[in-house]
PDB file as gemmi writes it, atoms N, CA and C in Angstrom:
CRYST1    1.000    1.000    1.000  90.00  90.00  90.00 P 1                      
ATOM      1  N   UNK A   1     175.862  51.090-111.439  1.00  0.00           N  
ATOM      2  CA  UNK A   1     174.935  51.391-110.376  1.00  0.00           C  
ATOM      3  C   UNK A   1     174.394  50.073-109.821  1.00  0.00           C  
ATOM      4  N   UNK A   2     174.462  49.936-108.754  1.00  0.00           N  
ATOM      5  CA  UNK A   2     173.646  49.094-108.033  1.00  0.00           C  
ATOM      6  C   UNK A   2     172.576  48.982-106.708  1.00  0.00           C  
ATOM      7  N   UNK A   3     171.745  47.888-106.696  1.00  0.00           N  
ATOM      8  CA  UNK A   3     170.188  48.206-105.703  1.00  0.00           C  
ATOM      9  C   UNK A   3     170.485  47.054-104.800  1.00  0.00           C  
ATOM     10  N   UNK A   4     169.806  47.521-103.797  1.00  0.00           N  
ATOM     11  CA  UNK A   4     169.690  46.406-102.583  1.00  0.00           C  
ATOM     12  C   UNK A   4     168.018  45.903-103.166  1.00  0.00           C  
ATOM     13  N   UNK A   5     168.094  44.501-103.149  1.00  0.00           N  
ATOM     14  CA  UNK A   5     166.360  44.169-103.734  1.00  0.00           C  
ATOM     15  C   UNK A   5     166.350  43.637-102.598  1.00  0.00           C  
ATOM     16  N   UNK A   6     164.906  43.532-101.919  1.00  0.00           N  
ATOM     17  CA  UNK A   6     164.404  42.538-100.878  1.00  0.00           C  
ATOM     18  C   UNK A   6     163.065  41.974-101.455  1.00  0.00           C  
ATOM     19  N   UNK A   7     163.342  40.607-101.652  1.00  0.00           N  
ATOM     20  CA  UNK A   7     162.106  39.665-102.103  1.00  0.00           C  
ATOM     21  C   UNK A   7     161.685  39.009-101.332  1.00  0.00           C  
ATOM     22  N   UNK A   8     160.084  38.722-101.852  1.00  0.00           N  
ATOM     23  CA  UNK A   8     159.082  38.212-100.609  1.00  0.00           C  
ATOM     24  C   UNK A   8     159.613  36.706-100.357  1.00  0.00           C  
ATOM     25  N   UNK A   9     160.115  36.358 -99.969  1.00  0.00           N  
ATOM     26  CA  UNK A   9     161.115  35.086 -99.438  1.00  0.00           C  
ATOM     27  C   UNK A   9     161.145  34.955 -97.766  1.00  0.00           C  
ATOM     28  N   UNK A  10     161.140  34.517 -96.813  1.00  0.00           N  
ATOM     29  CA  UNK A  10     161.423  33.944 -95.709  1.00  0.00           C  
ATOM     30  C   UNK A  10     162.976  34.152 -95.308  1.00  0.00           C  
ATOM     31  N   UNK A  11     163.696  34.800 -96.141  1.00  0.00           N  
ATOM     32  CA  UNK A  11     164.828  35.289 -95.512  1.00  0.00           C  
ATOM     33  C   UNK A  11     165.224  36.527 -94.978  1.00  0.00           C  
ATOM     34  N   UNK A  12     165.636  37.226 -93.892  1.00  0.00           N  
ATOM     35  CA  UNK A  12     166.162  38.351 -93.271  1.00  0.00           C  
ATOM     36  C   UNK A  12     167.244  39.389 -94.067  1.00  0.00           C  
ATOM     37  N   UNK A  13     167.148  39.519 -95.274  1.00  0.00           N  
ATOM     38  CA  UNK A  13     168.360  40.026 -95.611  1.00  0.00           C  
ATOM     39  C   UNK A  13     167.936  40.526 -97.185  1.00  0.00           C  
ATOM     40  N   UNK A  14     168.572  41.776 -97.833  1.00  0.00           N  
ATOM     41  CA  UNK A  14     168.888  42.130 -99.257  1.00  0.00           C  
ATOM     42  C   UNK A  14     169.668  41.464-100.130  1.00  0.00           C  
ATOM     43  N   UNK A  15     169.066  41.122-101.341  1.00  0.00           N  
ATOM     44  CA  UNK A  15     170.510  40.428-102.624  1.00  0.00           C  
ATOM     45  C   UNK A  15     170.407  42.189-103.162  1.00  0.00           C  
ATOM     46  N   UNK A  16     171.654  42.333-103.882  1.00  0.00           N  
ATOM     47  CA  UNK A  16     172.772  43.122-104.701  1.00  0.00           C  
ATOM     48  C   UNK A  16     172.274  42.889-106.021  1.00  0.00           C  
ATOM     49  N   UNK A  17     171.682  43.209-106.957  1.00  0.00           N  
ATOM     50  CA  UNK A  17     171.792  43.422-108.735  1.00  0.00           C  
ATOM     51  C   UNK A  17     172.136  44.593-109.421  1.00  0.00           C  
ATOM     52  N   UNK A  18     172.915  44.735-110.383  1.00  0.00           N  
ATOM     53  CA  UNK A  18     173.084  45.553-111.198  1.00  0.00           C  
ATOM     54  C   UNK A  18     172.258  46.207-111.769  1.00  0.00           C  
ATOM     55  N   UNK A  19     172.096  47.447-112.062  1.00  0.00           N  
ATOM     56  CA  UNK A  19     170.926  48.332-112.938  1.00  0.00           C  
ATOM     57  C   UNK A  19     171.485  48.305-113.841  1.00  0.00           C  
ATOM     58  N   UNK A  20     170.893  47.602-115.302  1.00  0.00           N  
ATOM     59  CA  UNK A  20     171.345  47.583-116.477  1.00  0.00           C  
ATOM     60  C   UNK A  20     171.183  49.642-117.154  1.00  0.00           C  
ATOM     61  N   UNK A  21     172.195  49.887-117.792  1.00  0.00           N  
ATOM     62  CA  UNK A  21     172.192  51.305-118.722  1.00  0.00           C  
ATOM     63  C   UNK A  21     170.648  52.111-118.611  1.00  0.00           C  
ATOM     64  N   UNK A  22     169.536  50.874-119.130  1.00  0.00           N  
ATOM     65  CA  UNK A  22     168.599  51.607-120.020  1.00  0.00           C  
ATOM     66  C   UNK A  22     167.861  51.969-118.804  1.00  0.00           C  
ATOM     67  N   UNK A  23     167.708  51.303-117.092  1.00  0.00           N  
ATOM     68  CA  UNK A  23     167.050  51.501-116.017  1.00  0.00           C  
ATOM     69  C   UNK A  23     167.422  52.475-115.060  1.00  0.00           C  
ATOM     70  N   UNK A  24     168.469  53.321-115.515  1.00  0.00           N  
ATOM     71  CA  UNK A  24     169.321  53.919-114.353  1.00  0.00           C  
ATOM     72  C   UNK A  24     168.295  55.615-114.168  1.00  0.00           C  
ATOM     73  N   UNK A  25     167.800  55.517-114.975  1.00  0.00           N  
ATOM     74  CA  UNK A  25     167.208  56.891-114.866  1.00  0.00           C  
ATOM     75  C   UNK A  25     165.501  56.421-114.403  1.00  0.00           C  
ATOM     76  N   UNK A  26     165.192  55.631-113.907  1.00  0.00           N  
ATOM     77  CA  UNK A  26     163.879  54.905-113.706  1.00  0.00           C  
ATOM     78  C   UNK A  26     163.923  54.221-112.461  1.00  0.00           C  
ATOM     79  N   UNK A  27     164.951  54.347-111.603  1.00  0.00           N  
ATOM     80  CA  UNK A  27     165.219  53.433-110.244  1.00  0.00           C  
ATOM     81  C   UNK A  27     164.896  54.580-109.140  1.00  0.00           C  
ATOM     82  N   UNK A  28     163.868  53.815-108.356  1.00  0.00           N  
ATOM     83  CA  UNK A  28     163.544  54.370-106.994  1.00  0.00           C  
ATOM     84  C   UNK A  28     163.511  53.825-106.210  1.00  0.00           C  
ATOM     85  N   UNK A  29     163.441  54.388-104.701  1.00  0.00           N  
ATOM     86  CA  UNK A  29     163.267  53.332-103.573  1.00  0.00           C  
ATOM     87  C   UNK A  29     162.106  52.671-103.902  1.00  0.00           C  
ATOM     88  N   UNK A  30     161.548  51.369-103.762  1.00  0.00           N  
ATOM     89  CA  UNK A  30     160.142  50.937-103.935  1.00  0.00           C  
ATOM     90  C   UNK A  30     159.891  50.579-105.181  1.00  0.00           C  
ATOM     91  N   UNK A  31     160.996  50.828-105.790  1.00  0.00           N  
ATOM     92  CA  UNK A  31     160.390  50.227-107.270  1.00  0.00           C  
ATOM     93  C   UNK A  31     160.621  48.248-107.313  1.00  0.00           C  
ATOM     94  N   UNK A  32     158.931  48.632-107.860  1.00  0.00           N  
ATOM     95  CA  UNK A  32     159.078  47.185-107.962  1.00  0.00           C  
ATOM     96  C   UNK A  32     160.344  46.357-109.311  1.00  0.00           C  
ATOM     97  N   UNK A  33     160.841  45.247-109.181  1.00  0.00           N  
ATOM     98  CA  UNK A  33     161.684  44.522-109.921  1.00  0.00           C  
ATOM     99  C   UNK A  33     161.111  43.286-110.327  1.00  0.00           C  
ATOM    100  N   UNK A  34     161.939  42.874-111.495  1.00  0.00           N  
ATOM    101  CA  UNK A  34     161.951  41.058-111.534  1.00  0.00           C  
ATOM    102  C   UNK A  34     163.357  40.892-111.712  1.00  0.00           C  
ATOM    103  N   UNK A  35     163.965  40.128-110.623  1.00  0.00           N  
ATOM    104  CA  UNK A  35     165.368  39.558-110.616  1.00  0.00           C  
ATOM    105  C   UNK A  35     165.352  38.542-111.319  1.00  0.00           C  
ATOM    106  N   UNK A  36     166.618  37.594-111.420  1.00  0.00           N  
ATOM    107  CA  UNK A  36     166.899  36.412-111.270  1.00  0.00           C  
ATOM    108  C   UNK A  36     167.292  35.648-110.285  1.00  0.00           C  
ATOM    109  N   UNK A  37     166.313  34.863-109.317  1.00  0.00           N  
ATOM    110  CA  UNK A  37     167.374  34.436-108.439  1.00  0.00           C  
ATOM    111  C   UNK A  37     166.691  33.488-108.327  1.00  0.00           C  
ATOM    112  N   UNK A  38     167.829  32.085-107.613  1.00  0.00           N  
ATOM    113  CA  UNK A  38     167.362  30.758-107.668  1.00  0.00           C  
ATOM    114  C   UNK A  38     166.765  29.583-108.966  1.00  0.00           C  
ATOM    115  N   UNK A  39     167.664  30.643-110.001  1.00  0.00           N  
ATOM    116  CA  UNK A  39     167.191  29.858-111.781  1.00  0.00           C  
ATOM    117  C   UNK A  39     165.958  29.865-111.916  1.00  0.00           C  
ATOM    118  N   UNK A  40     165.021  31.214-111.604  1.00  0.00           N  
ATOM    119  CA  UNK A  40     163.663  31.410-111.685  1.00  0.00           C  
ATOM    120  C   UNK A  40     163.941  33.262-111.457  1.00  0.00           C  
ATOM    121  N   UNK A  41     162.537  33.439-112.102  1.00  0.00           N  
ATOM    122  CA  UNK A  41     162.929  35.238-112.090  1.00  0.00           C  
ATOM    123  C   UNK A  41     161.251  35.575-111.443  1.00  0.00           C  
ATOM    124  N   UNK A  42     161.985  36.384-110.263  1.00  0.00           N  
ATOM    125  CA  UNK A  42     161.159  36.951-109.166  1.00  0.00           C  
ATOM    126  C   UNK A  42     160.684  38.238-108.759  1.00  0.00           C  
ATOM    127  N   UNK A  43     159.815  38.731-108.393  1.00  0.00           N  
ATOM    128  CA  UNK A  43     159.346  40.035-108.257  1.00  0.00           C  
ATOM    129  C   UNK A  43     159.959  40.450-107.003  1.00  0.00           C  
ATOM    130  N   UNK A  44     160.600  41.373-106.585  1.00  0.00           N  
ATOM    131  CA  UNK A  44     161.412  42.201-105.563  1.00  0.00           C  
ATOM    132  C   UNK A  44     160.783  43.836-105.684  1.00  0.00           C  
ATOM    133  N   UNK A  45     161.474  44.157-104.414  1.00  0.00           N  
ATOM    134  CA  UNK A  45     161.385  45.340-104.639  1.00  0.00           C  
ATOM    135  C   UNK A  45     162.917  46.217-103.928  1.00  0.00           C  
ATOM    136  N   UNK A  46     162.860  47.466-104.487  1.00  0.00           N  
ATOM    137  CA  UNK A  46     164.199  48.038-104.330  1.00  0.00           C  
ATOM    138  C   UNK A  46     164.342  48.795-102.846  1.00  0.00           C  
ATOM    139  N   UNK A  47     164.924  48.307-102.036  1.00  0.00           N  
ATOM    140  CA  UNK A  47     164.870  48.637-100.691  1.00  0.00           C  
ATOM    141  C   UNK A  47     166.127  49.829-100.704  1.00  0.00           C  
ATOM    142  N   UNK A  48     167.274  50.015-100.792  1.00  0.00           N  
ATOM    143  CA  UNK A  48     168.614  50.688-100.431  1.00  0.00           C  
ATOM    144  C   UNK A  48     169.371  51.091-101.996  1.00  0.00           C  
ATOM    145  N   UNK A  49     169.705  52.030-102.264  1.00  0.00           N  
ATOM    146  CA  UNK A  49     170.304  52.165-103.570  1.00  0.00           C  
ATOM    147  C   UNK A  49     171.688  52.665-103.084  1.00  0.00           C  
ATOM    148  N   UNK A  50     172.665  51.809-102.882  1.00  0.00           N  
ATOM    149  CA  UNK A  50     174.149  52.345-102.419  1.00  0.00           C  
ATOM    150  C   UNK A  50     175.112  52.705-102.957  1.00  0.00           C  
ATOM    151  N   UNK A  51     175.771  53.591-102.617  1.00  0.00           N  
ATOM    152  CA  UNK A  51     176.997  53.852-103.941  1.00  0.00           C  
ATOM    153  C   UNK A  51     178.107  52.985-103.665  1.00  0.00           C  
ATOM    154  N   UNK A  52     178.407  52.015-102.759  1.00  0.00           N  
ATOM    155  CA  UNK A  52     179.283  51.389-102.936  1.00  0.00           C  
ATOM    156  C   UNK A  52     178.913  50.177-102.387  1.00  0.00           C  
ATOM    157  N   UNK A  53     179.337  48.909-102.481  1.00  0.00           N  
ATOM    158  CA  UNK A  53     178.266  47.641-102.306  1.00  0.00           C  
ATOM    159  C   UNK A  53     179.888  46.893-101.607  1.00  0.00           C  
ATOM    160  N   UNK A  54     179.426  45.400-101.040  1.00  0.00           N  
ATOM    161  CA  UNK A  54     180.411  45.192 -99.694  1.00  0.00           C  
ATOM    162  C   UNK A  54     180.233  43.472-100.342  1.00  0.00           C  
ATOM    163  N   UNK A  55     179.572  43.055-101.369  1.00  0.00           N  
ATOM    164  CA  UNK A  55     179.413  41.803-101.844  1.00  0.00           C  
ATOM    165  C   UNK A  55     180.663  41.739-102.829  1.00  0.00           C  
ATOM    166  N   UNK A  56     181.614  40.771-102.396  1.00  0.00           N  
ATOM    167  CA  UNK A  56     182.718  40.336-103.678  1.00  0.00           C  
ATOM    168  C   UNK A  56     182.018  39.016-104.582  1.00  0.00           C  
ATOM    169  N   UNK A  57     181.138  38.172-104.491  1.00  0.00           N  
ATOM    170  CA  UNK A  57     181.002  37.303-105.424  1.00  0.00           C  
ATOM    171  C   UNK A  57     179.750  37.638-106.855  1.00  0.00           C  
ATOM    172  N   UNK A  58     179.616  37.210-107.366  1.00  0.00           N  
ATOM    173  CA  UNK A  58     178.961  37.483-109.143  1.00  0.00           C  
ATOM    174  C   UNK A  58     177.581  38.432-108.527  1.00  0.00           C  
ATOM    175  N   UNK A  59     177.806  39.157-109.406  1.00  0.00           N  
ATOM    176  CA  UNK A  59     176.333  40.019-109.409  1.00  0.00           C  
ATOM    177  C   UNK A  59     175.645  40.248-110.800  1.00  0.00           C  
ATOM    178  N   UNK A  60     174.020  40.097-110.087  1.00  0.00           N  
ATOM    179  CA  UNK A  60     173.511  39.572-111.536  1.00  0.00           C  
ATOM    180  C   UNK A  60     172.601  40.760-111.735  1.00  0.00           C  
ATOM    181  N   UNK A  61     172.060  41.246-112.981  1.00  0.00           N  
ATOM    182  CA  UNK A  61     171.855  42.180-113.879  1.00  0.00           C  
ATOM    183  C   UNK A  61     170.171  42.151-113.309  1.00  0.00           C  
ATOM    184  N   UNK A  62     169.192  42.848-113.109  1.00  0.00           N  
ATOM    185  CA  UNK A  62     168.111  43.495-113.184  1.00  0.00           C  
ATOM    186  C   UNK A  62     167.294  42.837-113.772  1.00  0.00           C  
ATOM    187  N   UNK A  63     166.421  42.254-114.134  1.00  0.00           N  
ATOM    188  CA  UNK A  63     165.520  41.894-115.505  1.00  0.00           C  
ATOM    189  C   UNK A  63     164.298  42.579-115.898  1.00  0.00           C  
ATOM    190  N   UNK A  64     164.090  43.118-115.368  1.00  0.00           N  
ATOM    191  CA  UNK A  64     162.722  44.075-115.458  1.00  0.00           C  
ATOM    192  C   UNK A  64     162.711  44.807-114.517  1.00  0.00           C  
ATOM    193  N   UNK A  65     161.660  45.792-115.327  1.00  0.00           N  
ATOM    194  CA  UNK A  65     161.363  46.715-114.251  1.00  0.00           C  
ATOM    195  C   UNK A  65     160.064  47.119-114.134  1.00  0.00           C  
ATOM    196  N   UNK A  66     158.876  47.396-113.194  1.00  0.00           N  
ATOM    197  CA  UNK A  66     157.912  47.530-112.940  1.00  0.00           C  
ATOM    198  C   UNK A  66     157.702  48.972-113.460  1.00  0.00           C  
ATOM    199  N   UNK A  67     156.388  49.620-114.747  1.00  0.00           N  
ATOM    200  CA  UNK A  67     156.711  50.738-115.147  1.00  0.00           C  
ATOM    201  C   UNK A  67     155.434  51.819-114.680  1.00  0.00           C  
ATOM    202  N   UNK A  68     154.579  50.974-113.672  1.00  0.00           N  
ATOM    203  CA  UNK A  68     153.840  51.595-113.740  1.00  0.00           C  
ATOM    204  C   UNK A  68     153.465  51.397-111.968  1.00  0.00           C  
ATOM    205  N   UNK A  69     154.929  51.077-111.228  1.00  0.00           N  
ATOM    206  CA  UNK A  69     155.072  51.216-109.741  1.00  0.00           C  
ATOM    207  C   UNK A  69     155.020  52.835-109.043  1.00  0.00           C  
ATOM    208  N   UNK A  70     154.312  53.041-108.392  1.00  0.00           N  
ATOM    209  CA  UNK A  70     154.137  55.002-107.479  1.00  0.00           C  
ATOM    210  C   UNK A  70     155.442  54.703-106.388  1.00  0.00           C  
ATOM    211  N   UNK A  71     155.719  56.018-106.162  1.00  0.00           N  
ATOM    212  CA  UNK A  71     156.161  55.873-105.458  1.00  0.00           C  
ATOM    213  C   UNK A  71     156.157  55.704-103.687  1.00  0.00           C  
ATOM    214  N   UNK A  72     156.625  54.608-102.821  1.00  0.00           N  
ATOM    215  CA  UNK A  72     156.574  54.589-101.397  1.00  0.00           C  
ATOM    216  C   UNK A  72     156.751  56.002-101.115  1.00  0.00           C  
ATOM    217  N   UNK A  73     155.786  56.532-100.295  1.00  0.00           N  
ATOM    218  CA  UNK A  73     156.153  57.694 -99.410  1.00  0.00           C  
ATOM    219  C   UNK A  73     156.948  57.377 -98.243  1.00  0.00           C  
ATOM    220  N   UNK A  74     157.025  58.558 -97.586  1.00  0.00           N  
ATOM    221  CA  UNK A  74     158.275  58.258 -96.334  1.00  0.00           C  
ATOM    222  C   UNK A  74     157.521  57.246 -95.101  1.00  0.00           C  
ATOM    223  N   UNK A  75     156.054  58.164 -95.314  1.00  0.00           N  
ATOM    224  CA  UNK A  75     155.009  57.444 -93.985  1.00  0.00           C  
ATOM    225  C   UNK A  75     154.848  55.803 -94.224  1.00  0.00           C  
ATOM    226  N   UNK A  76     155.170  55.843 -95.469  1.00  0.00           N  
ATOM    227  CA  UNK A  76     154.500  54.151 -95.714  1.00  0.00           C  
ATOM    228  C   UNK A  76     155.931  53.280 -95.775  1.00  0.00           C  
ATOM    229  N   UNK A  77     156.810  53.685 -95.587  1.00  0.00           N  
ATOM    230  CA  UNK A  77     158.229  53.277 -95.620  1.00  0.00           C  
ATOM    231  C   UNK A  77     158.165  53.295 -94.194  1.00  0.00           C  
ATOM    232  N   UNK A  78     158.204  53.630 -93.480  1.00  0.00           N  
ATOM    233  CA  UNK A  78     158.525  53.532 -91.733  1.00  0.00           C  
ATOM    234  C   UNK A  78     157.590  52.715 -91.036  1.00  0.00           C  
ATOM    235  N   UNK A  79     156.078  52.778 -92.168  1.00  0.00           N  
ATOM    236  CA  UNK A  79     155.119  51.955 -91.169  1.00  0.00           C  
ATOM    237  C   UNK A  79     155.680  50.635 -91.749  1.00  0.00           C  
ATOM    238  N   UNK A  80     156.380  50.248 -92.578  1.00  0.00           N  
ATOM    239  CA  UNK A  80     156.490  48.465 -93.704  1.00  0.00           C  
ATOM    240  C   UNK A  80     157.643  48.551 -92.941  1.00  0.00           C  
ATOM    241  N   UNK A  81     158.554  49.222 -92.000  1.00  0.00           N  
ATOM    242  CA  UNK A  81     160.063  48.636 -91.696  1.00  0.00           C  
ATOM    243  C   UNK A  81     159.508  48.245 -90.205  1.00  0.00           C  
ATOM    244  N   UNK A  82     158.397  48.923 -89.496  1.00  0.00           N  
ATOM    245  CA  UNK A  82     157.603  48.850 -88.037  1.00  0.00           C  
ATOM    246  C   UNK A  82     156.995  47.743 -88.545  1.00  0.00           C  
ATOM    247  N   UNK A  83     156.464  47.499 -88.942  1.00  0.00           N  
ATOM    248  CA  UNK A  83     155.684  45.878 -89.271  1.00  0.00           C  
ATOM    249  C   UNK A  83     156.487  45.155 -89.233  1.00  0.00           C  
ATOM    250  N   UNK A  84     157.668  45.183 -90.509  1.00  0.00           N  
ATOM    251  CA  UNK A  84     158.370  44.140 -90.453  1.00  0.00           C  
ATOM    252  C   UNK A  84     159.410  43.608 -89.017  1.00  0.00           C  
ATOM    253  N   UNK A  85     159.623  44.644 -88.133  1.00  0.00           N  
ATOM    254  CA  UNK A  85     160.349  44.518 -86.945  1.00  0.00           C  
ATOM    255  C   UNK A  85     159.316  43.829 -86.015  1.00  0.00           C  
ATOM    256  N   UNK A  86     157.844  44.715 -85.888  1.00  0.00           N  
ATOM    257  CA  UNK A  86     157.231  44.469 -84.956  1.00  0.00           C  
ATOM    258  C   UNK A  86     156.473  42.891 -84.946  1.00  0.00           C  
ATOM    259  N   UNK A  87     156.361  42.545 -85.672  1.00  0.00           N  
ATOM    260  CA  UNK A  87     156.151  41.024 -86.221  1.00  0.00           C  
ATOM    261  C   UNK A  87     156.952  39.691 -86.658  1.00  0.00           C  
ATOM    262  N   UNK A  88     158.046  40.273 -86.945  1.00  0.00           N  
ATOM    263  CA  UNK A  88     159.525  39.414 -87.063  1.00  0.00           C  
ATOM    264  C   UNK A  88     159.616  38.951 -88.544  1.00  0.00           C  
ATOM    265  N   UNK A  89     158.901  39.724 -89.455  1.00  0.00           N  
ATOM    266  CA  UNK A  89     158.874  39.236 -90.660  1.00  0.00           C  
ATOM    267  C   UNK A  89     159.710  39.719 -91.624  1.00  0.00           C  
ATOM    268  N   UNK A  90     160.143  39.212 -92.486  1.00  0.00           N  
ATOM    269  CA  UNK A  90     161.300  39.625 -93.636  1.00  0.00           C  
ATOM    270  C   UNK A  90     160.764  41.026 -94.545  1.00  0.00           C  
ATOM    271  N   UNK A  91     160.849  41.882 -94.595  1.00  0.00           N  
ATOM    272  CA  UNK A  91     160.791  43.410 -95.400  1.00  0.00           C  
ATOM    273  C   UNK A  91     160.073  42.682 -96.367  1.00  0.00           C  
ATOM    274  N   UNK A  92     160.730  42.033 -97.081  1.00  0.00           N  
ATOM    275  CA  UNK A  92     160.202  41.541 -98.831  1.00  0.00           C  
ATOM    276  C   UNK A  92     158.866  41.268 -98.818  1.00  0.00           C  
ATOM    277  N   UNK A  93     158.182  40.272 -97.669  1.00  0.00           N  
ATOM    278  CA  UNK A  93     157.431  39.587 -96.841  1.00  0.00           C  
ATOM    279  C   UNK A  93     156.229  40.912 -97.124  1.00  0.00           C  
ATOM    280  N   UNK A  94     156.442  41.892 -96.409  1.00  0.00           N  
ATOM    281  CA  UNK A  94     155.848  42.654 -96.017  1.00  0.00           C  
ATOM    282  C   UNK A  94     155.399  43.422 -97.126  1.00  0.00           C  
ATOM    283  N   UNK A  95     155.962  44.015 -97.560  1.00  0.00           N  
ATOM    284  CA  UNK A  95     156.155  44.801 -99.282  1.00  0.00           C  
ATOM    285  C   UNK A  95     155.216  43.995-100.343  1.00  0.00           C  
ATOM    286  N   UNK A  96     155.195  42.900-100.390  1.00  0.00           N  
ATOM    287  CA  UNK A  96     154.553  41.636-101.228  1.00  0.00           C  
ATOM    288  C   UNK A  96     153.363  42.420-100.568  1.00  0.00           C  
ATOM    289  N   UNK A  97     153.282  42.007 -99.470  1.00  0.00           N  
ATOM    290  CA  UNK A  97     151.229  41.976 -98.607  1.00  0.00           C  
ATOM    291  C   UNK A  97     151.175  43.189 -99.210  1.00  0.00           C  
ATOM    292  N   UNK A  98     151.869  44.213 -98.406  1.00  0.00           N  
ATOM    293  CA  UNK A  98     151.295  45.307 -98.856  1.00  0.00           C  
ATOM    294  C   UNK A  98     150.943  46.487-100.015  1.00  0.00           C  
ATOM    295  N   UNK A  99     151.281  45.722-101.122  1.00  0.00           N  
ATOM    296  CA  UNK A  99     151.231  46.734-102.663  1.00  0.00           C  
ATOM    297  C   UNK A  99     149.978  45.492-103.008  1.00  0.00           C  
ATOM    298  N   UNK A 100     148.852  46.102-103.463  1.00  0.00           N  
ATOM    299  CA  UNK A 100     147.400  45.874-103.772  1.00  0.00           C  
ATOM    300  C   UNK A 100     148.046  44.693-104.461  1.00  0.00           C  
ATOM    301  N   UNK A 101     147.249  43.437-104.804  1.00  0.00           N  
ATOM    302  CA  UNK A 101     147.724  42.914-105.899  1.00  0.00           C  
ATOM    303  C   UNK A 101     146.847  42.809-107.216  1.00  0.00           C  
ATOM    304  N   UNK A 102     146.073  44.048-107.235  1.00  0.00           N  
ATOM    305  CA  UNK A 102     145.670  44.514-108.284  1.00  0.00           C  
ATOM    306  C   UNK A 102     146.586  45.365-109.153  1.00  0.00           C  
ATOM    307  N   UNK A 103     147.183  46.056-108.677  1.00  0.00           N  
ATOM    308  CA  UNK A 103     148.589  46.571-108.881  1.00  0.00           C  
ATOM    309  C   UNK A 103     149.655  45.576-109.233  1.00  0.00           C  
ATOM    310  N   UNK A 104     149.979  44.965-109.021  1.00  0.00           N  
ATOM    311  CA  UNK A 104     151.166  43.547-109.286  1.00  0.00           C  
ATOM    312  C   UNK A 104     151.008  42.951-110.179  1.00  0.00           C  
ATOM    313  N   UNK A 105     149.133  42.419-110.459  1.00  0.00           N  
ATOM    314  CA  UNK A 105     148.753  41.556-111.544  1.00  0.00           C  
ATOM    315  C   UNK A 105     148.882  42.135-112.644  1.00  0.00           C  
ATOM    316  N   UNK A 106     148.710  43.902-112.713  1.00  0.00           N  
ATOM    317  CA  UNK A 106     148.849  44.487-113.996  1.00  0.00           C  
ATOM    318  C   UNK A 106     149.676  45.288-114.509  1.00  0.00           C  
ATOM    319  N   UNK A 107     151.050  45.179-113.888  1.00  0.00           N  
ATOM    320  CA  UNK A 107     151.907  45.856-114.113  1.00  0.00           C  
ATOM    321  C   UNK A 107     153.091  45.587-115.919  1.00  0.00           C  
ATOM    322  N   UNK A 108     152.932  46.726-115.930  1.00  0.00           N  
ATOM    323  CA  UNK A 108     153.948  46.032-117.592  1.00  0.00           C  
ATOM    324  C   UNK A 108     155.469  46.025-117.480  1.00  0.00           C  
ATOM    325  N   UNK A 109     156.200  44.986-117.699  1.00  0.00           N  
ATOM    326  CA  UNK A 109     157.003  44.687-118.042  1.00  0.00           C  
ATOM    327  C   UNK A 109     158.235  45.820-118.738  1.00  0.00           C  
ATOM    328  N   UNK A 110     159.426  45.822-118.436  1.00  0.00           N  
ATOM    329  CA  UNK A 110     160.174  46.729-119.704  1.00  0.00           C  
ATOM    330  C   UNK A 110     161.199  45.221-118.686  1.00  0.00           C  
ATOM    331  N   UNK A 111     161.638  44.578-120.067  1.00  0.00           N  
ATOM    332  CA  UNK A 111     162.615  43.531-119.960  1.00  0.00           C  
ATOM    333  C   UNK A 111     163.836  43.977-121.137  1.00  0.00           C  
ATOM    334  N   UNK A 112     164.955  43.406-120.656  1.00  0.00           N  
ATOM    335  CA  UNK A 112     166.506  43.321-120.787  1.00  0.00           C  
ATOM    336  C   UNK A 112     166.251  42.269-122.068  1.00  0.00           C  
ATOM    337  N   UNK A 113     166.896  42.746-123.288  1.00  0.00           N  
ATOM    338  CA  UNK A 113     167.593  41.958-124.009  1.00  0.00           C  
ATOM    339  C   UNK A 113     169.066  42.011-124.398  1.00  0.00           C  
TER     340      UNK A 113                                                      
END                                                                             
């Protein structure tokens, strides 16, 4: 199984990670993540869950998962893709601002060994 993540980064676009076994029954749109990317591990969130993915080079594994993320409703999903258009800002960008970061600071961990 694999997720489209979009992280709060300055770039226009989704990275590809693998849902490790133990996460596959725990993946939603909006769920928050910690990837690996850039030899540092980052908080994302899960934008697109596709059944078939269009990336041929290495794809890297999940590292956490946020266990105590709600779920995006539909209304709050259309107003974060209207922001992000109507302002020119990257999804990830947007998603970051907008989940409390009272919520972010205290979220627990379920990490990959």
């Amino acid at each position: 199984m694999y997720v489209e993540v979009s992280l709060p980064i300055s770039v226009f676009k989704t990275f590809t990670y693998i849902v490790p076994q133990e996460y596959k029954d725990s993946i939603f749109l909006g769920q928050s993540v910690v990837v690996p990317f850039n030899k540092k591990l980052i908080n994302g969130f899960i934008v697109d869950i596709p059944y078939k993915i269009n990336y041929k080079g290495k794809v890297l594994k999940i590292s956490s998962i946020n266990l105590n993320c709600f779920i995006i409703q539909n209304e709050l999903w259309k107003t974060i893709h209207w922001i992000s258009k109507y302002y020119i800002c990257p999804l990830g960008r947007v998603l970051n601002n907008t989940i409390s970061f009272q919520h972010k600071s205290k979220y627990q961990v379920l990490s990959v060994k």
